[in-house]
LUMVEX-897965 format. One record per residue: residue in three letters; x, y, z of N, C-alpha, C in turn; residue number from 1. Coordinates in Angstrom, 1 decimal, m for minus. Atoms other than C-alpha are relative to their C-alpha. Example, Ala and Ser with C-alpha at 12.3 -4.5 7.8 and 13.67 -1.06 7.14 Angstrom:
! residues 2
aa,n_east,n_north,n_up,ca_east,ca_north,ca_up,c_east,c_north,c_up,i
Ala,0.9,m1.2,0.0,12.3,m4.5,7.8,0.9,1.2,0.0,1
Ser,m0.9,m1.1,0.0,13.7,m1.1,7.1,m0.8,1.1,0.8,2
//
This chain:
! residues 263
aa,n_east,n_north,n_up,ca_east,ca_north,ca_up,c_east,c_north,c_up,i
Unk,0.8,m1.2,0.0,0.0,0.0,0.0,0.9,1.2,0.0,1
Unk,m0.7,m1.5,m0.3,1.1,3.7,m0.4,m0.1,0.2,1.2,2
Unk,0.0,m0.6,m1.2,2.6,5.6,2.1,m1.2,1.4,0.2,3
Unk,1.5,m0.9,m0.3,m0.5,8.1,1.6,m0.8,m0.2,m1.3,4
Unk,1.1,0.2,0.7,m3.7,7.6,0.4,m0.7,1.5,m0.3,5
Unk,1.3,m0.7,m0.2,m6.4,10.1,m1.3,m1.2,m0.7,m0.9,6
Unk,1.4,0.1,0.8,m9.8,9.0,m1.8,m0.9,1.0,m0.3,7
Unk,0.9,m0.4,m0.2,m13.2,10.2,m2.3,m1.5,m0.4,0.0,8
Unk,1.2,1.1,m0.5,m15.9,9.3,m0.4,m1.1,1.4,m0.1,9
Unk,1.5,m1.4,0.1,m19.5,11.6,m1.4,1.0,0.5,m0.6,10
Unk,m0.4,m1.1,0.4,m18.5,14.7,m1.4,1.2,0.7,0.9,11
Unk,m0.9,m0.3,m0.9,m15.5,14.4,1.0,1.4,m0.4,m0.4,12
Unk,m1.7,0.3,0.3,m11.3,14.6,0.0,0.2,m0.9,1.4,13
Unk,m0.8,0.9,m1.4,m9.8,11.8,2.3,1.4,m0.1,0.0,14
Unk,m1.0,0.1,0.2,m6.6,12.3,2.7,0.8,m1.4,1.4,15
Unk,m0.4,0.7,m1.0,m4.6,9.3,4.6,1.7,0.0,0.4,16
Unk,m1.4,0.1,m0.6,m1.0,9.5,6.3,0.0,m2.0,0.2,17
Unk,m0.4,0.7,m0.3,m0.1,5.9,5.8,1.4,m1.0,0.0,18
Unk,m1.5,1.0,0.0,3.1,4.7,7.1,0.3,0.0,1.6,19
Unk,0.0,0.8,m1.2,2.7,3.6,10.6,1.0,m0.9,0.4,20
Unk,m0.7,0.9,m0.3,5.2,1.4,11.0,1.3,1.1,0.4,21
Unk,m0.4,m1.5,m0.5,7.2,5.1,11.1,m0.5,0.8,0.3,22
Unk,0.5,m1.1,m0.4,5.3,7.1,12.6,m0.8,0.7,m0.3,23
Unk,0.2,m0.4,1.2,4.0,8.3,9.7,0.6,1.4,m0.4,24
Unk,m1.2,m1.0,0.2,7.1,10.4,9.1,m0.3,0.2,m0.9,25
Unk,m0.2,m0.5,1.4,7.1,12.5,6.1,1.5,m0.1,m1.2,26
Unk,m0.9,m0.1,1.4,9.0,11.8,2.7,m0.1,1.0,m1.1,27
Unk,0.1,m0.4,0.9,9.9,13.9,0.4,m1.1,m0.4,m1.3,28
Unk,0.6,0.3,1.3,7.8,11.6,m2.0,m2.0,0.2,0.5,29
Unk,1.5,m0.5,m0.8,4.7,12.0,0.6,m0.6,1.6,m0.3,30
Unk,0.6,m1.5,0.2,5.0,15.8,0.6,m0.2,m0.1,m1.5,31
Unk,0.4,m0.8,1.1,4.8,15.9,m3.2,m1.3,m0.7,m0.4,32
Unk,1.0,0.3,0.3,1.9,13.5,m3.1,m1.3,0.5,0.4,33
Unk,1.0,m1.5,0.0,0.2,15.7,m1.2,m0.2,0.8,m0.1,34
Unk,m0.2,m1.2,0.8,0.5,18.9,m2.9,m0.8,m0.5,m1.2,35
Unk,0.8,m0.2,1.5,m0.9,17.0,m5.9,m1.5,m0.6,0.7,36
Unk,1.2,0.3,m0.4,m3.8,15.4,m4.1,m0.9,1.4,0.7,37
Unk,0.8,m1.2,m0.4,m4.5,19.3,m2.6,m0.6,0.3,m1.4,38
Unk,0.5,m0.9,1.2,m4.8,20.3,m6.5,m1.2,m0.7,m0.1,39
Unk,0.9,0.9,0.4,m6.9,17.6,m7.4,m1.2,0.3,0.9,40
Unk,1.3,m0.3,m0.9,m9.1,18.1,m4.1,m0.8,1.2,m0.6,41
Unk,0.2,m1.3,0.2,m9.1,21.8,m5.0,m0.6,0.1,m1.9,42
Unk,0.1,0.1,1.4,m9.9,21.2,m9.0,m1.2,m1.0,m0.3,43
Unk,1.5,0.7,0.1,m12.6,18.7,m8.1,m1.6,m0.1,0.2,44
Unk,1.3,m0.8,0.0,m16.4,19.8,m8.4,m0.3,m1.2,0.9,45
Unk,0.6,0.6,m1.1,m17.2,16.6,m6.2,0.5,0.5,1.3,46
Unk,m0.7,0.2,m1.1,m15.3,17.7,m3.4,m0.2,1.0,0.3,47
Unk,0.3,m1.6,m0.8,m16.7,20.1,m0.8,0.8,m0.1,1.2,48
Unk,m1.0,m0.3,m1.0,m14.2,19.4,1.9,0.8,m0.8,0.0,49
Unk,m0.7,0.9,0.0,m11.6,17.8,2.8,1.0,m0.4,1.4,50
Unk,m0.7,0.7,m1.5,m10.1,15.4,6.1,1.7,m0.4,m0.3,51
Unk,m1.5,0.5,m0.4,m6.5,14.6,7.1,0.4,m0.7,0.8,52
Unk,m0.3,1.1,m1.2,m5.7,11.7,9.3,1.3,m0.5,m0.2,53
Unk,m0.9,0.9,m0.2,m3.3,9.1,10.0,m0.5,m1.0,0.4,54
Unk,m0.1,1.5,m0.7,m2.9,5.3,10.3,0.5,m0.4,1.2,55
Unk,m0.6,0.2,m0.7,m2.1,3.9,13.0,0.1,0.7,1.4,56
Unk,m0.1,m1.0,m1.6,m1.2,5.3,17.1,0.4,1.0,m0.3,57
Unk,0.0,m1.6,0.3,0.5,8.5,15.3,m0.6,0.3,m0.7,58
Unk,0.0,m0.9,0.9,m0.4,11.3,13.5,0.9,0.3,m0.9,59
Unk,m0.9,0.0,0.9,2.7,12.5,12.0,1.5,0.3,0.9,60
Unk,m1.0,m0.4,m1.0,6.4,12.4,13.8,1.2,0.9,m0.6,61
Unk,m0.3,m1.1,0.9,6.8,14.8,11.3,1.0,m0.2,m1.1,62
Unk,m1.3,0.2,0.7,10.1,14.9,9.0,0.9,m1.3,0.0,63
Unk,m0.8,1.6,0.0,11.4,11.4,7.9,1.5,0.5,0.2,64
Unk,m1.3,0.0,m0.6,15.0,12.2,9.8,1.1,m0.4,m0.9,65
Unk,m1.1,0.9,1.1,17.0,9.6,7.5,0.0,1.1,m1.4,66
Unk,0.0,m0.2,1.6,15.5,11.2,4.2,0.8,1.6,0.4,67
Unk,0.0,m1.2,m0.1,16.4,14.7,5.4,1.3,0.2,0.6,68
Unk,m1.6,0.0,m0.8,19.8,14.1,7.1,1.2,m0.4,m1.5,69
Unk,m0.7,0.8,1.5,21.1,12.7,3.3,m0.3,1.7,m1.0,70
Unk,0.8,m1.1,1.1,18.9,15.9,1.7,0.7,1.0,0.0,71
Unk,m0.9,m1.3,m0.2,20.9,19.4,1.1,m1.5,1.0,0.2,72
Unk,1.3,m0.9,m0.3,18.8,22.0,3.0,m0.5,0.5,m0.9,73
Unk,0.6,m0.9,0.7,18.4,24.1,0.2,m0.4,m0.4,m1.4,74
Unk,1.0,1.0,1.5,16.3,21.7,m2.2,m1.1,m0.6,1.2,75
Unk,1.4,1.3,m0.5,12.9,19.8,m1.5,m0.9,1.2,0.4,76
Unk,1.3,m0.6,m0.1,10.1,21.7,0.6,m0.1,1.8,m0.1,77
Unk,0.0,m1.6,m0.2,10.8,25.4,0.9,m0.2,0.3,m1.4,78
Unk,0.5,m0.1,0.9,10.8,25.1,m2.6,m1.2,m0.5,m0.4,79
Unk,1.3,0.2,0.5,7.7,23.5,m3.1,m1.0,0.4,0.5,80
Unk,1.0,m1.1,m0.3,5.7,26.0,m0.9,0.4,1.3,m0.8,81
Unk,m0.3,m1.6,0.4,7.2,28.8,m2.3,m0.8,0.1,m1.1,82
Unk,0.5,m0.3,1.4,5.8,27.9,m5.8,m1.1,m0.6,0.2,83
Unk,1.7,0.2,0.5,2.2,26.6,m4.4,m0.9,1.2,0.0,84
Unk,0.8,m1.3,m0.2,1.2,30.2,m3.9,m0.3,0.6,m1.6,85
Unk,0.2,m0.8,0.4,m0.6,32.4,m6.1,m0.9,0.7,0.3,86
Unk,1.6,m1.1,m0.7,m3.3,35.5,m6.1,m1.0,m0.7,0.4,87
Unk,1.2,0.1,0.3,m6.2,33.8,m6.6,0.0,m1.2,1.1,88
Unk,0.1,1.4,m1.1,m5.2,30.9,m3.5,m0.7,0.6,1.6,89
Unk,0.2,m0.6,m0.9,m6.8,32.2,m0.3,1.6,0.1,1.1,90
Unk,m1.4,m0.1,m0.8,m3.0,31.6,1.5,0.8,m1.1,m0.7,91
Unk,m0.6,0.9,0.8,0.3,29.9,0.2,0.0,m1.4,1.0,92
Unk,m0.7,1.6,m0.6,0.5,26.6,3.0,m1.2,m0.9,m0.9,93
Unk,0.9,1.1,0.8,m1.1,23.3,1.1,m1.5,0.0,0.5,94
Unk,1.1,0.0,0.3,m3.8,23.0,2.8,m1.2,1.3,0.1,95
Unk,1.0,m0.9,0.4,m5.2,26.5,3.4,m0.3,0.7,m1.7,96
Unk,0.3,m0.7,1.5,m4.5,27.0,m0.3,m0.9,m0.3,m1.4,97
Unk,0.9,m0.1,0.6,m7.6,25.9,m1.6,m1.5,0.3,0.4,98
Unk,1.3,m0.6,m0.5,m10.9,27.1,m1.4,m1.1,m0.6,0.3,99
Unk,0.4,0.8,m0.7,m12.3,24.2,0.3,0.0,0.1,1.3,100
Unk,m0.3,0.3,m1.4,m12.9,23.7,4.2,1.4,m1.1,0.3,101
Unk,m1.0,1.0,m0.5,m9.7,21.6,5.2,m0.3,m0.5,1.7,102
Unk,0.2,0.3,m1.2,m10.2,19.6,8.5,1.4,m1.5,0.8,103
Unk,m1.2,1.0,m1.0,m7.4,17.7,10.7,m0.1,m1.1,0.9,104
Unk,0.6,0.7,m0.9,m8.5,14.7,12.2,1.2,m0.7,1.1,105
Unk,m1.3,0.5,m0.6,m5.6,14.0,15.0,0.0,m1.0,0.4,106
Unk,m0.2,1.4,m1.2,m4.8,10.4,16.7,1.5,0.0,m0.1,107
Unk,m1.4,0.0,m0.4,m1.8,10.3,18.9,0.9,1.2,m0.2,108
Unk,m0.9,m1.1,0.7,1.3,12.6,18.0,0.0,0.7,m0.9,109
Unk,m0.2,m1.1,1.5,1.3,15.4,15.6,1.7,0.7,0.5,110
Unk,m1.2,m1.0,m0.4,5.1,17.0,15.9,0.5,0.0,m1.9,111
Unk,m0.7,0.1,1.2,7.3,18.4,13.4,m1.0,0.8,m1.5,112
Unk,0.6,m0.2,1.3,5.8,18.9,9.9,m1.3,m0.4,m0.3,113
Unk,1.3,0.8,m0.6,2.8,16.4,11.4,m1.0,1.1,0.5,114
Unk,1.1,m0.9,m0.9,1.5,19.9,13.6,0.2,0.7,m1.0,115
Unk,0.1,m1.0,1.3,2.4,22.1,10.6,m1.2,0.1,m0.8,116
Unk,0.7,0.6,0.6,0.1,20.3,8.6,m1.3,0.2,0.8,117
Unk,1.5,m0.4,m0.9,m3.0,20.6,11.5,0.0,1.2,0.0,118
Unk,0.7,m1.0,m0.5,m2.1,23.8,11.9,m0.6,1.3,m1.4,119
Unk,0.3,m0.2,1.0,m2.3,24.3,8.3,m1.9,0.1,m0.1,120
Unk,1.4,0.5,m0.1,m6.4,22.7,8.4,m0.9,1.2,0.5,121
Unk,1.0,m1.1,m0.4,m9.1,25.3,8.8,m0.9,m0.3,1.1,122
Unk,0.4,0.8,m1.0,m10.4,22.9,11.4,0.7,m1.0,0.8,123
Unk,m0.6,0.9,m0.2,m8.9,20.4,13.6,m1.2,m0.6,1.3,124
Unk,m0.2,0.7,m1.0,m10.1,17.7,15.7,0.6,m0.8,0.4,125
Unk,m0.6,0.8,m1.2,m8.8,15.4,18.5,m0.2,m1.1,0.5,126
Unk,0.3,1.4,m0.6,m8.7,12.2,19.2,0.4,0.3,1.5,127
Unk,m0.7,m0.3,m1.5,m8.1,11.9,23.6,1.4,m0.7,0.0,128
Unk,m1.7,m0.2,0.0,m4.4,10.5,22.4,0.6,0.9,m0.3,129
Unk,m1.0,m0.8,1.0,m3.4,13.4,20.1,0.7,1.1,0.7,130
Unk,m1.1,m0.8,m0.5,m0.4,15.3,21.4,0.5,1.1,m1.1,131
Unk,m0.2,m1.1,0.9,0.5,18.3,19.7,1.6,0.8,0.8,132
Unk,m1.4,m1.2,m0.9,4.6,19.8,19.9,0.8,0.7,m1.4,133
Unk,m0.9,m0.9,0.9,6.6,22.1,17.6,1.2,0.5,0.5,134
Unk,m0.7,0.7,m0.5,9.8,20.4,18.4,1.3,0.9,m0.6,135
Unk,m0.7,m0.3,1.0,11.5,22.5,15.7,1.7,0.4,0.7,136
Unk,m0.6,0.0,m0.2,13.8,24.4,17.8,1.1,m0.8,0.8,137
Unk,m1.2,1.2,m0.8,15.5,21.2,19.7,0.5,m0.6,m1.3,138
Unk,m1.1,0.9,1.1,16.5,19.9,16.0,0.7,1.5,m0.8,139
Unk,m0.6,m1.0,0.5,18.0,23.5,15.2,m0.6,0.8,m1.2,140
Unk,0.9,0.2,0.8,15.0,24.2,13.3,m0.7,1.1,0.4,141
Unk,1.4,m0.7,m0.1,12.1,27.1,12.9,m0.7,m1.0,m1.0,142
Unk,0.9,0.7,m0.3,9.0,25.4,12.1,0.1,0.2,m2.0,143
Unk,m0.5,0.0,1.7,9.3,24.5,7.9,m1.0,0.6,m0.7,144
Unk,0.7,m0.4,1.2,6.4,25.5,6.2,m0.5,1.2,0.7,145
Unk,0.5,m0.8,m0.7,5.9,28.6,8.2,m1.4,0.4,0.8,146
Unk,1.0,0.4,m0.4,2.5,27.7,9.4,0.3,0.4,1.6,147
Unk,m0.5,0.3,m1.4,4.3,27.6,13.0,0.1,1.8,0.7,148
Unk,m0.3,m1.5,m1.0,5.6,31.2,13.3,m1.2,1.0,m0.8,149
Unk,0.5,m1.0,0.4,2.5,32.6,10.9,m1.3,m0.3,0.6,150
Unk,0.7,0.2,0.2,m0.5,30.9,11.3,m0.6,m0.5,1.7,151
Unk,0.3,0.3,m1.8,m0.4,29.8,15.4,m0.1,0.9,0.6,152
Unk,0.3,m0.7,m0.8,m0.4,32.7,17.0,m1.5,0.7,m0.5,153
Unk,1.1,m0.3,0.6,m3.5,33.2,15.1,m1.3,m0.3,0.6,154
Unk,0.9,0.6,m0.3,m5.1,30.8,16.3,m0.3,m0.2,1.4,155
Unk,0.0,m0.2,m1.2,m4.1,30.9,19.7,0.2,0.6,1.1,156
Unk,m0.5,m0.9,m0.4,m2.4,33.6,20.3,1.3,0.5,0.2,157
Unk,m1.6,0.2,m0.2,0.8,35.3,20.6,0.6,m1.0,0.6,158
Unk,m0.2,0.3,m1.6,1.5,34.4,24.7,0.5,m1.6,m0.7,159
Unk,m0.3,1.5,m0.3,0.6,30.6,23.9,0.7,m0.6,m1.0,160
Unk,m0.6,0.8,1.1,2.4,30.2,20.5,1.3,0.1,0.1,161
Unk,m0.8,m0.9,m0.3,5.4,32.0,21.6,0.6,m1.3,1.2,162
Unk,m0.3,1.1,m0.6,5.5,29.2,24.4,0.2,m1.2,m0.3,163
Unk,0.1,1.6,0.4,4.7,26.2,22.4,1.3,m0.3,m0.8,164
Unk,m0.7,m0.3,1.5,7.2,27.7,19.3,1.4,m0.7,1.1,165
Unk,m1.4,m0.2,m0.4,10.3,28.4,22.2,0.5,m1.1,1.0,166
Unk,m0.3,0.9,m1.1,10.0,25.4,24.9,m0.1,m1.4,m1.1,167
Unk,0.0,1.1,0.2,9.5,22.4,22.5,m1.3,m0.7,0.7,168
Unk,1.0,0.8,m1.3,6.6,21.5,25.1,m1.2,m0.8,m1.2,169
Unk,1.4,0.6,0.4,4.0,18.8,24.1,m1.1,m0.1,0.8,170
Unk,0.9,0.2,m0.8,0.9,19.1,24.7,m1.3,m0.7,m0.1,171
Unk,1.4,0.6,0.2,m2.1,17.1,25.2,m1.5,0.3,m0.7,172
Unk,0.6,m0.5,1.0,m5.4,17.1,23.2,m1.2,0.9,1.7,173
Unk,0.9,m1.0,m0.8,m7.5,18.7,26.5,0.8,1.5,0.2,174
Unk,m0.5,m1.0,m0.9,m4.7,21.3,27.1,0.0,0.7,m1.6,175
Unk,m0.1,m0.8,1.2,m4.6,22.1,23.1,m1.6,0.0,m0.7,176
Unk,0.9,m1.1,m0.5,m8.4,22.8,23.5,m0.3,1.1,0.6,177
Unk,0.1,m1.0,m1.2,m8.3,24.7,26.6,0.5,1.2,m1.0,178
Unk,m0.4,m1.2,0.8,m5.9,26.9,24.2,m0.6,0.8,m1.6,179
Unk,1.0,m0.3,0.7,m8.8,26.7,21.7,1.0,m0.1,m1.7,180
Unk,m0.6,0.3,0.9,m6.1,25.0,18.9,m0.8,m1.2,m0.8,181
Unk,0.9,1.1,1.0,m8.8,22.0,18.0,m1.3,0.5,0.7,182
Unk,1.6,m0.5,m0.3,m12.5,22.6,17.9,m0.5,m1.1,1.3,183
Unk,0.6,1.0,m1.0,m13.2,19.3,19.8,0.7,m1.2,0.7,184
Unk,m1.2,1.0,m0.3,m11.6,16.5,21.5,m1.1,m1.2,m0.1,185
Unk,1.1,1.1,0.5,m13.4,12.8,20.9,1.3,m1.1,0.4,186
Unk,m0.7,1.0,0.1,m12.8,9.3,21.6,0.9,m0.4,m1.3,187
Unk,m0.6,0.4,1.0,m10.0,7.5,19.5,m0.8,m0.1,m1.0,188
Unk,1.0,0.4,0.4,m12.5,5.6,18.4,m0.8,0.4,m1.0,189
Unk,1.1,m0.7,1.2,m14.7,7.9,16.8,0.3,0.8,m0.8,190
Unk,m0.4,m1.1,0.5,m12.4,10.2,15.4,m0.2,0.5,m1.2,191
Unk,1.0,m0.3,1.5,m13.1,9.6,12.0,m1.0,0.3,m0.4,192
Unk,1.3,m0.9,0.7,m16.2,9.9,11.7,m0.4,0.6,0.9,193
Unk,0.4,m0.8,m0.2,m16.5,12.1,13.7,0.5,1.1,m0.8,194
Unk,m0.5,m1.3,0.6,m13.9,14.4,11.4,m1.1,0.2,m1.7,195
Unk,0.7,0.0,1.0,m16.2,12.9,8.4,m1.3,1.0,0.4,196
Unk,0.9,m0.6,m0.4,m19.3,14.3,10.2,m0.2,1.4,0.1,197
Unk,m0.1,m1.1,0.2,m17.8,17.5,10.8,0.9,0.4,m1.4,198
Unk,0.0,m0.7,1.8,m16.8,18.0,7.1,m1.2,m0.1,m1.0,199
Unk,1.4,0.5,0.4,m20.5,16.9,6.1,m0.9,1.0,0.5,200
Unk,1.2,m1.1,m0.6,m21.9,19.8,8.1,0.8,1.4,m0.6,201
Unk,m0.5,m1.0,0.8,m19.1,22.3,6.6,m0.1,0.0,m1.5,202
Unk,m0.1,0.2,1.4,m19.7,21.2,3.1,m1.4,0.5,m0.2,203
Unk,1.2,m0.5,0.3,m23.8,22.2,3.5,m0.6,1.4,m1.1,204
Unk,0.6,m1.6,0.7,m23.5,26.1,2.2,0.5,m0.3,m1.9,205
Unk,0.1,0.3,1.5,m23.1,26.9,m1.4,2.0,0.1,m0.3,206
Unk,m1.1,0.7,m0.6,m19.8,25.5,m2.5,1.2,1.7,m0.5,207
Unk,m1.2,m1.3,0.2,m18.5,28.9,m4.2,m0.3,1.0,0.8,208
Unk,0.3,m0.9,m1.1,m20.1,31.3,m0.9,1.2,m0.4,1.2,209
Unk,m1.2,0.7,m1.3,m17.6,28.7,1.5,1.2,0.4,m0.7,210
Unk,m1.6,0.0,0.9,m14.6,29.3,m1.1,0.3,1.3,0.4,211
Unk,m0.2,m1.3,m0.6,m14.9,32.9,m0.6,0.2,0.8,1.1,212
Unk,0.0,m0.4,m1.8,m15.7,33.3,3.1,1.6,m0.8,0.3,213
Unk,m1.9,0.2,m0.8,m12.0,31.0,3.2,0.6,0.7,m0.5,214
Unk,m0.8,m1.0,0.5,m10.5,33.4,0.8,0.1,1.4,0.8,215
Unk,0.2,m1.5,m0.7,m11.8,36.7,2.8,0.3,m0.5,1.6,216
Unk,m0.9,0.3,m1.7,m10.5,34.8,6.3,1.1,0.3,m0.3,217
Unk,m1.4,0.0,m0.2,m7.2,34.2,5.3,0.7,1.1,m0.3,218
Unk,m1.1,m1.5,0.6,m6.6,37.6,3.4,m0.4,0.9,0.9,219
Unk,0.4,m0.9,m1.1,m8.3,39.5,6.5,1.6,0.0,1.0,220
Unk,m0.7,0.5,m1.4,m5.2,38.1,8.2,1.8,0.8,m0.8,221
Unk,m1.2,m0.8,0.6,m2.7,40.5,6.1,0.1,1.5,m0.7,222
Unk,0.3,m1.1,0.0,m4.7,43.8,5.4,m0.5,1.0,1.0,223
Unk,0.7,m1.1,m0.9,m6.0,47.0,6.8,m2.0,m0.8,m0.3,224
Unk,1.3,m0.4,0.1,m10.1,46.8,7.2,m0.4,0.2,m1.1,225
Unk,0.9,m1.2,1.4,m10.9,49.6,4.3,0.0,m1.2,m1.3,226
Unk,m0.5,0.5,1.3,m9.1,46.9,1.8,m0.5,m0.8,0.5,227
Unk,0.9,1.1,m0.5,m10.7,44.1,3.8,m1.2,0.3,m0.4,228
Unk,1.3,m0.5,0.0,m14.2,45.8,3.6,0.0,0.3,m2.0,229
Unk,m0.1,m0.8,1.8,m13.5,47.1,m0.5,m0.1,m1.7,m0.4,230
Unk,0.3,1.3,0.5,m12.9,43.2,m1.3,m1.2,m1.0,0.0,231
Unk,1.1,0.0,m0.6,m15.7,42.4,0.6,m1.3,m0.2,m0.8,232
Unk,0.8,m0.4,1.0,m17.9,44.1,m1.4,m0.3,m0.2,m0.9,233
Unk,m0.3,0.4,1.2,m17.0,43.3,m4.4,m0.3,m1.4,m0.1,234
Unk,0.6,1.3,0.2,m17.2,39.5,m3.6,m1.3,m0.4,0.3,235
Unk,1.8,0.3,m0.5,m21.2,39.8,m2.1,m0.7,0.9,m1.0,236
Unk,1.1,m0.6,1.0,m21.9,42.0,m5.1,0.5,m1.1,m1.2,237
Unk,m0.3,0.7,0.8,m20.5,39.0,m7.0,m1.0,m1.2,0.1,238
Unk,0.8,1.1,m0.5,m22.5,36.4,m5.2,m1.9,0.0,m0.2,239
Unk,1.5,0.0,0.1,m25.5,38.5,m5.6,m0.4,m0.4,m1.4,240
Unk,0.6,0.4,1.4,m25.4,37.5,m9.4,0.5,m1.0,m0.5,241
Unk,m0.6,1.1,0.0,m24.4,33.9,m8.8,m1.3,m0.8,0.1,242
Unk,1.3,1.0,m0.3,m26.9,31.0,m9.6,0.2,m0.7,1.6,243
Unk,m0.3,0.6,m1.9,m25.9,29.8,m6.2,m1.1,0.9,0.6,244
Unk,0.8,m1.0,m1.0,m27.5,32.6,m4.6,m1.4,m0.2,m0.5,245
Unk,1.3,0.1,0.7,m30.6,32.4,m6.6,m0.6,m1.1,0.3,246
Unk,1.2,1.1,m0.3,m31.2,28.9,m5.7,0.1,m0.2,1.6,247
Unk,0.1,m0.3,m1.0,m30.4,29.6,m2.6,m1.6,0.6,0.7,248
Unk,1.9,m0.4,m0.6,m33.6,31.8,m2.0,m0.9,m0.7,m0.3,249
Unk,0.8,0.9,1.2,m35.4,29.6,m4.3,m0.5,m1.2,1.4,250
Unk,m0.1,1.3,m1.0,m34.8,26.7,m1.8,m0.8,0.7,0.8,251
Unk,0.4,m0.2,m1.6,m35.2,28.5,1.4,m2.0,0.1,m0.3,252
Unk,1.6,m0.9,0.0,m38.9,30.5,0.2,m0.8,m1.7,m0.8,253
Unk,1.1,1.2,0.1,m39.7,26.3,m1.3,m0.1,m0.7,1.5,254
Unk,0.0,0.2,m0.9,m38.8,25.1,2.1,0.5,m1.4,m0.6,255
Unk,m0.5,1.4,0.7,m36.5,22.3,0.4,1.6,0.4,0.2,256
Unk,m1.5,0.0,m0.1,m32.6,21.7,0.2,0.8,0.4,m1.0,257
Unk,m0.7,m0.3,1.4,m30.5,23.4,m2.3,0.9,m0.7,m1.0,258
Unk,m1.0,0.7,0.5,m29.1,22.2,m5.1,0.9,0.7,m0.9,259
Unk,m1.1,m1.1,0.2,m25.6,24.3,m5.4,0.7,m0.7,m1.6,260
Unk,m0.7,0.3,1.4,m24.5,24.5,m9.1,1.7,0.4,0.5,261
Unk,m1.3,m0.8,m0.3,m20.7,26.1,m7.7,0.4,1.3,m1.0,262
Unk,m0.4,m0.7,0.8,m21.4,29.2,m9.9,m1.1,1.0,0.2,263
//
């Protein structure tokens, strides 16, 4: 079997971290598999969200060590984010860079390139094993796909990112709610479907009104207001002449379920 899988189940991207027997350490050949499975998610009119798991007791123990201790720093990933960005992506990391919900379903360990990746996900939940550390600076390291020093204090805040970034500290999946880093915490057990569940309740709106509202999150997170509010505009005076929106009312005033063309 591949070391990662992507299916598609309904109308849900599955992405799978499988290589359990390491951790599910990342390879170079993993990261470029998933970069093409974001396009594909991101390019596919079935697919209104998309999950991120792991096999196995980890999540991810981030950076396969061997492949990367042989690798010359200045080849492999830095170049391959650098060139997944463009305008039209709501942010350059893989997974906020498509205009899909992304959701992180954790069991056991996330470190390394493993929590990058969660903190990548526009959602995350928790299995009650999933450990969460950003180990970077004990291997001489800031955090690789910049997710670490851009995207976490975002979410949690300077104070606690600032702590997690400079001590190495892991932390548990109750104490990386309390800091409001995963939506929920859940038995192992159910984690999946519980993360399927909650990408089955994010996939409900119309699929190009969700693409937008992620595009106007992530760029709110690098402008003033006036140019936040001016884009704004422009995309709900866009929406107002979008068959979406039209069957939208349509639906609501029949008292029935919409059926979103993405246009």
């Amino acid at each position: 079997m591949a070391d990662f899988e992507y299916t598609v189940d309904g109308n849900i991207g599955l992405m799978v971290l499988n290589r359990p027997e390491k951790m599910n350490a990342i390879t170079y050949e993993m990261l470029a598999a998933i970069e093409d499975s974001i396009r594909r998610a991101g390019s596919d009119g079935r697919v209104r969200s998309v999950v991120l798991t792991g096999v196995g007791r980890e999540f991810s123990a981030g950076t396969d060590l061997q492949q990367l201790s042989t690798t010359p720093p200045t080849t492999g990933r830095a170049e391959s984010y650098a060139s997944s960005y463009d305008e039209g992506r709501p942010a350059p990391w893989t997974f906020a860079s498509i205009a899909k919900p992304t959701i992180a379903a954790v069991n056991g360990a996330a470190v390394g390139v493993g929590v990058e990746f969660t903190s990548q996900c526009d959602l995350r939940i928790a299995g009650e094993s999933a450990r969460f550390g950003w180990v970077f600076v004990h291997r001489g390291l800031v955090p690789d796909t910049a997710a670490g020093t851009w995207l976490l204090s975002r979410i949690v805040g300077l104070q606690n990112a600032a702590h997690l970034l400079y001590s190495g500290e892991i932390i548990n999946a109750a104490r990386a709610k309390e800091i409001g880093y995963v939506l929920d915490v859940v038995p192992d057990a159910e984690l999946r479907d519980r993360a399927m569940a909650l990408a089955h309740s994010v996939s409900k709106g119309a699929p190009l009104a969700t693409g937008e509202v992620k595009r106007l999150l992530y760029r709110s997170l690098t402008r003033d207001a006036t140019d936040h509010l001016v884009d704004s505009t422009a995309t709900i005076n866009r929406m107002f002449a979008s068959e979406d929106f039209e069957e939208g009312v349509k639906a609501f005033l029949e008292h029935r379920s919409p059926e979103w063309k993405g246009r």
